[in-house]
N, C-alpha and C positions, 0 to 999 in steps of 0.2 A: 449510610448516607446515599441520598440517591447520586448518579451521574448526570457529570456537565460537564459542556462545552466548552477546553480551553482557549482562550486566545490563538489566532496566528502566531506563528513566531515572526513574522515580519508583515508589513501592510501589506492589504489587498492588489495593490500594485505593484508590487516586487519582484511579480516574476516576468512582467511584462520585457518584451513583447511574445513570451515563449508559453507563456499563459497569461489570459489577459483578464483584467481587473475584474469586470462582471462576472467573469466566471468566478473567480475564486470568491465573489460577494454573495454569490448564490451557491456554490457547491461547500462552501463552509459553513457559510450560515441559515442556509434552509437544510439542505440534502444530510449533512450533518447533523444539525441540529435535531432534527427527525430522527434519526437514527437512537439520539440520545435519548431525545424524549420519550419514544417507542419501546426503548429499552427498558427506563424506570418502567413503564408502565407495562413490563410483562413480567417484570421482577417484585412489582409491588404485593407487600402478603404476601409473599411465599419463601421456602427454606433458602433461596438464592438471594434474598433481597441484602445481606452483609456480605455476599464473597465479591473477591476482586475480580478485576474484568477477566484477565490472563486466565481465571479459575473457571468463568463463566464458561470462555472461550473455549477452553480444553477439555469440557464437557457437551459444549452446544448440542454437538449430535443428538444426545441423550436428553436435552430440558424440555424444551421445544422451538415451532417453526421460530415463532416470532425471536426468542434471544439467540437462536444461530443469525438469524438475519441482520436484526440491528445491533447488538452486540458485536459482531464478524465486524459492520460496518462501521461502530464507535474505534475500533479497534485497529482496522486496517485503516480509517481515514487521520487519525490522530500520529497515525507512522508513518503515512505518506507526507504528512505537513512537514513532520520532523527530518522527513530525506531529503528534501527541498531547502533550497537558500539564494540568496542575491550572490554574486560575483563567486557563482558556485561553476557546475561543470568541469572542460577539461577532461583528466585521467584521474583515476586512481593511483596511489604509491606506495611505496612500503611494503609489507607483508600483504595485503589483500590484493594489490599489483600481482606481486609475484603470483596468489593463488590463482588468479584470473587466468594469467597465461601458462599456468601449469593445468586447470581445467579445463580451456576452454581454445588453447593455442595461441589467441593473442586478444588485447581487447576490442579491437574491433571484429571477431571473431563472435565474443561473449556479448556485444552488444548485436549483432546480427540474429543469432541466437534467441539474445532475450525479447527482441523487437518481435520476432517468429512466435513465439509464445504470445505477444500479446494479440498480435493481428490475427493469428488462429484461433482465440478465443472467441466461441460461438456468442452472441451476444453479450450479456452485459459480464465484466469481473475483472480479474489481475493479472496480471505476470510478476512473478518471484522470482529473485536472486536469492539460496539459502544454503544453509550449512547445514548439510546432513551425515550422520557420520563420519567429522572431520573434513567431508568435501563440499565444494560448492557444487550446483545441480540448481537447476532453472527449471521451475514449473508454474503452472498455471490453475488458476481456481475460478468455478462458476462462483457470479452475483457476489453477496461479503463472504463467502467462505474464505479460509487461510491456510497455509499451511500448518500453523498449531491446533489445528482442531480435533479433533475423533476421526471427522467424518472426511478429511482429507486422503484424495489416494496418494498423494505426496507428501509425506508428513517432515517436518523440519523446522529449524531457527530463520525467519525469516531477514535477510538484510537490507533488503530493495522489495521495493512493490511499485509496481505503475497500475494507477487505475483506468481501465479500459470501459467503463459505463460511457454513454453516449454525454451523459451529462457533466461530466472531464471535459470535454472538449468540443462538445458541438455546436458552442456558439460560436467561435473562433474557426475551427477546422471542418465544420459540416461532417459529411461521411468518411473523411479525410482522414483515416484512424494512422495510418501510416506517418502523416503530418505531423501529425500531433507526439506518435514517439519519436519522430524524429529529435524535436521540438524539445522533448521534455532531457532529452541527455545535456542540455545548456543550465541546467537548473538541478540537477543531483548533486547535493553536498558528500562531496567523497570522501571528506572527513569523517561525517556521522556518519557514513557507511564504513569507513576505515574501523572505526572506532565497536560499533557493533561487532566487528568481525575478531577483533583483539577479544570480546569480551564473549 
């Protein structure tokens, strides 16, 4: 079955004013949608056209450009929708709490950190929060690469990802990349990050 694009989990206007509505009308439904569409059509006829995404993903290196590209991107953009939510932000707690400040010395330590990862990313890509070897460890990927990929020099379970493209943020924040992660810690469901982390 080819790949599509599932619904927001909440309207386009949900995350305002920390992301604002036209962006998410065009980074979900064009930027995305591309990604998806680009995807079937490098997977069509050929031996990848039945594996799962995660399978794709985990071989990208090895298939070619175009399914590291837009697969990375169906893949990283459909998990960033899911780490976001309304009357979201705040801290983390629980168990993934404690890992925070056992990694990282406190969380606004680990958000310093993660913020450093994304604004040292040389043009377009992510910043990762992930569990590698039972620890947490922050890294960062060029354009849709990820951490589960081959072709990662940081290989790992991803829990968080901030998307750092221009196209995130720059109708709202301009060059303003700083802004913009500021911005986006008002809008991470700590839950679905909690919850990843238990699992």
């Amino acid at each position: 079955m080819p790949f599509t694009l599932a619904p927001l989990p909440y309207s386009h206007d949900a995350l305002e004013p920390h992301i604002d509505t036209l962006t998410m009308q065009i980074h979900h439904g064009k930027h995305h949608q591309a990604y998806v569409d680009n995807l079937n059509k490098a997977i069509a006829g050929s031996d990848h056209e039945n594996k799962s995404l995660e399978t794709l993903i985990a071989s990208a290196g090895t298939i070619s450009p175009a399914v590291r590209n837009n697969g990375g991107g169906h893949w990283n953009h459909t998990f960033f929708w899911e780490s976001l939510g309304t009357n979201a932000g705040g801290n983390p707690t629980g168990e993934l709490a404690d890992a925070i400040s056992s990694a990282f010395g406190s969380f606004d330590a680990f958000k310093e950190k993660f913020n450093n990862a994304g604004l040292t990313r040389f043009g377009s890509g992510w910043a990762w929060l992930i569990l590698k070897d039972g620890k947490l460890d922050i890294t960062s990927t060029p354009n849709q690469d990820n951490p589960l990929m081959d072709v990662a020099e940081v290989k790992g379970t991803p829990l968080l990802g901030v998307d750092v493209w221009e196209h995130a943020y720059y109708l709202k924040y301009q060059n303003r990349r700083a802004e913009y992660l500021a911005a986006f810690w008002n809008v991470v469901d700590w839950k679905k990050i909690g919850e990843r982390f238990k699992h």
